[in-house]
C-alpha positions in Angstrom: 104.1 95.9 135.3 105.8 93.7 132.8 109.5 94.5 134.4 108.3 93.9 137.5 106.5 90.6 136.9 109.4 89.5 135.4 111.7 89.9 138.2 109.5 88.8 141.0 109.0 85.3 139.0 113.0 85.4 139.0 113.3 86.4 142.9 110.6 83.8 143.9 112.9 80.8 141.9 111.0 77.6 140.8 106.8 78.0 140.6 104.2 75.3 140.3 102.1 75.2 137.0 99.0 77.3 138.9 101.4 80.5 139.6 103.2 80.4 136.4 100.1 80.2 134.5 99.2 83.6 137.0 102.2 85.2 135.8 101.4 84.8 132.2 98.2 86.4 132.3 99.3 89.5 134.6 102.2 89.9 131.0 99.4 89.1 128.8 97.6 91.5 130.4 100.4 94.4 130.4 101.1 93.6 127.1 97.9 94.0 125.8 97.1 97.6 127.7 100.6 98.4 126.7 99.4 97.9 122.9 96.0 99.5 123.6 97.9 102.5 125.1 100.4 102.9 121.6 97.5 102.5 119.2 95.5 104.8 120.8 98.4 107.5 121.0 98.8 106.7 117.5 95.2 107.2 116.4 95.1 110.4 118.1 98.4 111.2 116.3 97.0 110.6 112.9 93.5 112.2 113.6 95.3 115.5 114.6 97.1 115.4 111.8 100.5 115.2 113.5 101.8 112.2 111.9 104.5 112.6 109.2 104.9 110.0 106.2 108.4 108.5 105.8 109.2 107.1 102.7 111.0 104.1 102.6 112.1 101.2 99.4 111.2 98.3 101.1 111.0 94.4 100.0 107.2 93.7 99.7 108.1 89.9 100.8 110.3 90.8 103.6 107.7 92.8 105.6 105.0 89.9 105.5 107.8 87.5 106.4 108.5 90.1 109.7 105.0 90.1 110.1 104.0 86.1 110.5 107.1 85.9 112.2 106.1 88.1 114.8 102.5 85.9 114.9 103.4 82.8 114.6 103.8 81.5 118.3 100.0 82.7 118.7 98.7 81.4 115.5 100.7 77.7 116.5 98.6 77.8 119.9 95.3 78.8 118.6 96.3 75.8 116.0 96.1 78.5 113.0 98.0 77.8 110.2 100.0 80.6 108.4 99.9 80.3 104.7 101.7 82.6 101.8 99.5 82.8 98.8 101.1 81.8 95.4 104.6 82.6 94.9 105.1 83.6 91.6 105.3 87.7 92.3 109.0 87.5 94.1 111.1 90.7 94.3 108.1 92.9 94.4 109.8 96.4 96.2 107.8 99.3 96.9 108.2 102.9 98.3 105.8 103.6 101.1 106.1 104.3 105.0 107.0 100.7 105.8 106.1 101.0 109.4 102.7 102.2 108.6 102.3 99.1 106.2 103.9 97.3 108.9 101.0 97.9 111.7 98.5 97.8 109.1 99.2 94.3 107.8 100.1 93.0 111.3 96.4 94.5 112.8 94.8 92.7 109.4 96.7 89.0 110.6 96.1 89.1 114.0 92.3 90.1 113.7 92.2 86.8 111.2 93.9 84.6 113.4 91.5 85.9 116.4 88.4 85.3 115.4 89.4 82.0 112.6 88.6 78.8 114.7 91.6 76.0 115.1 92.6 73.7 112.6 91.6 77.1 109.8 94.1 79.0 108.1 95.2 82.3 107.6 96.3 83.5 103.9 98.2 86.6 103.0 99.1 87.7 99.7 100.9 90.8 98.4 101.1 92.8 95.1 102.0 95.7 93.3 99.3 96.7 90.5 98.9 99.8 88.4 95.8 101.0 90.0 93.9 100.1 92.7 91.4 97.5 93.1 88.8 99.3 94.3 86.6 102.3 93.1 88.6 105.5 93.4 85.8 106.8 95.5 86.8 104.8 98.6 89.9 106.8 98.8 90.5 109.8 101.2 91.6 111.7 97.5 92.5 112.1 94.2 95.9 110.0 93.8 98.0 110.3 90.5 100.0 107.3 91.6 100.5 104.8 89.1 101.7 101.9 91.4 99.5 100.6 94.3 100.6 98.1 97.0 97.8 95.8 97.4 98.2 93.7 100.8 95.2 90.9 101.6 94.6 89.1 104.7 92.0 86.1 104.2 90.3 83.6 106.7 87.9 81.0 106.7 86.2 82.3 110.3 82.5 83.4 110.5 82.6 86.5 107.7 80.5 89.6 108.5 77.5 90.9 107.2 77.9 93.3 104.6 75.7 95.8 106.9 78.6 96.0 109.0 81.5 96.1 107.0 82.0 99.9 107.6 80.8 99.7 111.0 83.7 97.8 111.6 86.3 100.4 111.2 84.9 103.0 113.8 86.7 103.6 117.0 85.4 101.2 119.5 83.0 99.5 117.7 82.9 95.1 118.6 80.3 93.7 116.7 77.9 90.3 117.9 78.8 86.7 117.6 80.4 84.4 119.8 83.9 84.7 118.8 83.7 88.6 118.9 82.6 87.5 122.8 85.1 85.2 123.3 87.9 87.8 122.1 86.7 90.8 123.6 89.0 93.6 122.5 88.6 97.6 122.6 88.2 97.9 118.9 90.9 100.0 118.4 92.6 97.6 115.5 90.7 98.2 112.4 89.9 101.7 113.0 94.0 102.2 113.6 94.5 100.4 110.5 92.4 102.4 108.1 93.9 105.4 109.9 97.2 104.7 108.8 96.2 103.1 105.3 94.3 106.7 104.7 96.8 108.7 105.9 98.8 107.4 102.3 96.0 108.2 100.5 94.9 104.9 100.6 92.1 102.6 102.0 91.2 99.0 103.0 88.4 97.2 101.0 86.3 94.4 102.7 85.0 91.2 101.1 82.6 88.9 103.5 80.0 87.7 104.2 78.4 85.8 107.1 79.6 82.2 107.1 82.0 82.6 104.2 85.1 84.1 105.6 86.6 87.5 105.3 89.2 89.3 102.8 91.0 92.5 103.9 93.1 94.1 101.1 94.9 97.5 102.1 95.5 99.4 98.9 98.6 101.8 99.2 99.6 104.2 96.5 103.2 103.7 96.0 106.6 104.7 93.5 107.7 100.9 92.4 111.4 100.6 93.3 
């Protein structure tokens, strides 16, 4: 669908404002079942058990910078800004499966910058600790790492009620509210990301609450470069 659309818009030549905007959403619309398709496969993948860690030194600030790259052109239109949190912890490398940390963190963004009103912003932070910050009970097992990878997405948007926050990682689950409506997805994102965060051993630890925002911090056990 998305190679197609592409070259009928470059067969039919120069389009008024009403057929280009068409064209947009049938690629927005690819796009997005195109992702759904992926993250679904890759769910599946990592519920069977068939996925296979691959450990990787990468530069902690180097993957968010890919990340909020790769959001930026849809955070500028929803008139979200991007913000780093304190610098200070430069040169932070770890050793994990960077494309798992990859999709987690980019799933954590784009879920703040969807449901985060204009003019708001979105903050993510990094750091490597020497355990986790959260109970050890939260995570899938015992871990003898002594290096964790701590990545936090926060937003100012509506926060959820503590009720739900581990309602919110099950397959398919939307919950109420008027942004959650006005961003209807398949609620595949979260329930991918804690896949792939538990799949390291690791988890992702909620703070929120209704009308105070939200804090998502994926907690990685990891060997510090």
């Amino acid at each position: 669908v998305l190679g197609f659309s592409q070259i009928l818009q470059e067969t039919l030549g120069d389009l008024t404002d009403k057929q280009t905007r068409y064209f947009e959403n049938i690629r927005s619309g690819a796009q997005q079942l195109l992702e759904m398709f992926e993250n679904i496969m890759q769910f599946s993948a990592l519920q069977a058990g068939e996925a296979h860690l691959s450990l990787t030194d990468f530069d902690v600030d180097g993957l968010i910078d890919e990340v909020l790259e790769g959001v930026r052109e849809d955070s500028a239109r929803r008139s979200i800004a991007l913000s780093r949190a304190p610098q200070g912890r430069g040169g932070q490398r770890a050793s994990a499966d960077v494309e798992m940390c990859r999709k987690i963190l980019s799933v954590l963004v784009e879920n703040a910058i969807k449901f985060s009103a204009g003019g708001t912003t979105v903050t993510v932070d990094a750091a490597v600790k020497s355990g986790p910050d959260c109970d050890r009970d939260m995570l899938p097992e015992a871990s003898e790492a002594d290096a964790w990878l701590h990545l936090t997405v926060e937003d100012t948007g509506p926060g959820i009620d503590p009720a739900d926050h581990d309602r919110i990682f099950h397959l398919f689950e939307q919950l109420e509210g008027d942004l959650a409506r006005e961003h209807q997805g398949a609620g595949l994102g979260l329930a991918l990301a804690m896949s792939l965060a538990r799949g390291q051993v690791g988890t992702i630890v909620v703070d929120s609450q209704v009308g105070s925002g939200s804090r998502f911090t994926a907690i990685i056990p990891t060997a510090p470069a």
